[in-house]
Rosetta silent file (secondary structure, phi, psi, omega in degrees, C-alpha in Angstrom):
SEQUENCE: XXXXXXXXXXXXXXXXXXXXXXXXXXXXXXXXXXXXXXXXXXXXXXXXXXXXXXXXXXXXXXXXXXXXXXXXXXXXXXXXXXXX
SCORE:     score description
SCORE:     0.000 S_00000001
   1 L     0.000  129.985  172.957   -7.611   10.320   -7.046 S_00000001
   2 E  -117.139  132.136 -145.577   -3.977    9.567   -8.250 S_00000001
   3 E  -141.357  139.531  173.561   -1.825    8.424   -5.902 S_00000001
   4 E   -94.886  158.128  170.579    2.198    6.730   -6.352 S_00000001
   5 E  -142.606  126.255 -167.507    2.176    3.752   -4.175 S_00000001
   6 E  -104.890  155.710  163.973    6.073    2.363   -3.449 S_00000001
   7 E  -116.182  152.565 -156.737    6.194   -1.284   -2.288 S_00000001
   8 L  -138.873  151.159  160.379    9.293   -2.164   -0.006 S_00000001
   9 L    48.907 -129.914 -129.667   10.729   -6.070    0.686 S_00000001
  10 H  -110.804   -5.724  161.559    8.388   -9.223   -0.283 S_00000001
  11 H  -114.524   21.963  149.919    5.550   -7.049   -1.742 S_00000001
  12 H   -83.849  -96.641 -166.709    8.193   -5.055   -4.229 S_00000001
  13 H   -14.422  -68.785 -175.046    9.082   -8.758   -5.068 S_00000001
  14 H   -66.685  -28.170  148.690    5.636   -9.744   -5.760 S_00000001
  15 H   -64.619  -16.914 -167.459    4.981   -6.834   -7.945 S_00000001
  16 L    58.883   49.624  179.321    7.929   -6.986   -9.383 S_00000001
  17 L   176.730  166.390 -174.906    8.472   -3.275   -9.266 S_00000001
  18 L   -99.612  -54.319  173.044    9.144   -0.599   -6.503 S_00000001
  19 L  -108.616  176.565  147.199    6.237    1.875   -7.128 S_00000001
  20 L  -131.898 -162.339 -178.002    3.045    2.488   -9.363 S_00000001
  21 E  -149.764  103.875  154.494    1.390    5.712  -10.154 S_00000001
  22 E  -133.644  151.438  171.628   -2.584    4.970  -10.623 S_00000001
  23 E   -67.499  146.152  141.559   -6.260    6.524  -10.174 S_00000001
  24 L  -100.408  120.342  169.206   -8.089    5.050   -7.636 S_00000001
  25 L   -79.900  131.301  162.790  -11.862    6.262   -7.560 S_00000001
  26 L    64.804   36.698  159.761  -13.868    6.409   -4.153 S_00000001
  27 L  -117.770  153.238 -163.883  -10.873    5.687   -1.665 S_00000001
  28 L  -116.360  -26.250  163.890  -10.761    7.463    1.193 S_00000001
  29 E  -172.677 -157.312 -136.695   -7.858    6.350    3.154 S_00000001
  30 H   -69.114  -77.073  175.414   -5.205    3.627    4.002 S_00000001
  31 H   -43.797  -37.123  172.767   -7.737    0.348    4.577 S_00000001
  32 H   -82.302  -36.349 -174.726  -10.174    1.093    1.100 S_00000001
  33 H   -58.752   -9.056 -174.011   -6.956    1.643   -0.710 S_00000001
  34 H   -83.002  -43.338 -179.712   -5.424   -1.958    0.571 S_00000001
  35 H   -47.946  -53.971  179.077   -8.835   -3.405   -0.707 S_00000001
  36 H   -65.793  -41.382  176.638   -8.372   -1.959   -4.183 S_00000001
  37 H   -69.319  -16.341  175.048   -4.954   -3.082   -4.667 S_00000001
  38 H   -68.578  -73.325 -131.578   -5.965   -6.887   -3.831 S_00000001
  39 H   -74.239  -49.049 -138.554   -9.079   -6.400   -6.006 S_00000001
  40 H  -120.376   -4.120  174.271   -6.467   -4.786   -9.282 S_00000001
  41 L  -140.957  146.069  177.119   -3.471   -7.228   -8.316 S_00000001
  42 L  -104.684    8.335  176.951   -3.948  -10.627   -7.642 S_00000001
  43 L  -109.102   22.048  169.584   -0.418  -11.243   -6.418 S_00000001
  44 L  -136.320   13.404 -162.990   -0.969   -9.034   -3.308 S_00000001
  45 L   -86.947  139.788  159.991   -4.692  -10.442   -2.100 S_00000001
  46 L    76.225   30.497  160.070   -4.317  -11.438    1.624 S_00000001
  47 L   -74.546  -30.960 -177.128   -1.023   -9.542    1.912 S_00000001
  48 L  -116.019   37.350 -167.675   -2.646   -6.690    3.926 S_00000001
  49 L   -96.956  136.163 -169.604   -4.677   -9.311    6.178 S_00000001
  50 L   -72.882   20.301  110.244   -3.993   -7.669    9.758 S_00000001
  51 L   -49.078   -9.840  160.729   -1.757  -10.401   10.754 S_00000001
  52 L   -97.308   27.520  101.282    0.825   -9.348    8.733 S_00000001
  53 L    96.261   41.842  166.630    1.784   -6.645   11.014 S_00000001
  54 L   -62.255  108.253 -143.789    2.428   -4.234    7.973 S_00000001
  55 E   -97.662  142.679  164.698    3.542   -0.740    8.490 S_00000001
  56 E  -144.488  176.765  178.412    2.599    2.173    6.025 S_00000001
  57 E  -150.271  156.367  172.604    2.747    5.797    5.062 S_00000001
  58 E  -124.453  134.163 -174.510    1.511    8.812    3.319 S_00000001
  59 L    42.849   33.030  165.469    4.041   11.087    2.235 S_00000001
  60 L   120.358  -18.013 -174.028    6.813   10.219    4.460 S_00000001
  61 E  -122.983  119.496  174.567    5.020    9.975    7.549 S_00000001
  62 E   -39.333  125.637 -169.922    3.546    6.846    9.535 S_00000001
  63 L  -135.483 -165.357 -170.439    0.022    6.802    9.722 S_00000001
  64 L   -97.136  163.465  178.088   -3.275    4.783   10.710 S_00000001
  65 L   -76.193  -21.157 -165.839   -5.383    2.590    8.484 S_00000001
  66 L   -93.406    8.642 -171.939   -7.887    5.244    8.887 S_00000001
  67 L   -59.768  135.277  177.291   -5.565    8.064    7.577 S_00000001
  68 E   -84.714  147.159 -169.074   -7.115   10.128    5.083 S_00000001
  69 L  -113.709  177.797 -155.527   -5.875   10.068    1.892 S_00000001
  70 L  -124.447  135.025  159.382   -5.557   13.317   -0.618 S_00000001
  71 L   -34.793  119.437  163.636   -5.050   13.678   -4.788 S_00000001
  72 L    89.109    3.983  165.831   -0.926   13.277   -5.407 S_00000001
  73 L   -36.786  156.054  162.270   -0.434   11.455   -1.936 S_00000001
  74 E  -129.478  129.167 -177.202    2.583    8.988   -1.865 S_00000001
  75 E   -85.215  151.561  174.629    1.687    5.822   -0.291 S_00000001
  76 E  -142.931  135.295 -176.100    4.286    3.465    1.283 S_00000001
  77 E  -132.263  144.603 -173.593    3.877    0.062    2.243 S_00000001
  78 E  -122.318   91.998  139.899    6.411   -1.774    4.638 S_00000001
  79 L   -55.615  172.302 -171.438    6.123   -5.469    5.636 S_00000001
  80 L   -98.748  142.791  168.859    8.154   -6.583    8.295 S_00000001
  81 L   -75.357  115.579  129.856   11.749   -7.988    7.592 S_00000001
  82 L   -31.856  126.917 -168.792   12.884  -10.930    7.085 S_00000001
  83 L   161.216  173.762  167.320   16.408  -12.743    7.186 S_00000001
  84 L  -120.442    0.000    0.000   19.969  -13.707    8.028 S_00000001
């Protein structure tokens, strides 16, 4: 399945980029795809640990961990903000 995935605030910092564009094989929604990006980047493992109160989306719209996800989805992932 190929999927864009944008990262917003302190996990665009730790990629060091705003989106990607990659296949993921055998994910099904919001929770196996947070598993695969820990498992293919090692600067984002325990970033999506449910204490970090992270918000996300497919295509524009807020969804559930259990949302399913579909070939050409765009993923969004929001941590919470931080500041002065």
């Amino acid at each position: 399945m190929h999927l864009k995935i944008f990262f917003f605030a302190e996990l665009r910092e730790r990629m060091n980029r705003e989106f990607i564009e990659s296949e993921f094989q055998g994910v099904k929604n919001i929770r196996e795809l947070q598993e695969k990006l820990e498992e293919k980047f090692e600067v984002l493992r325990g970033c999506f640990a449910e204490d970090k109160l992270i918000k996300f989306a497919i295509n524009h719209e807020y969804c559930s961990l259990d949302a399913e996800l579909r070939d050409g989805d765009e993923v969004a992932f929001f941590p919470p903000v931080t500041g002065g």
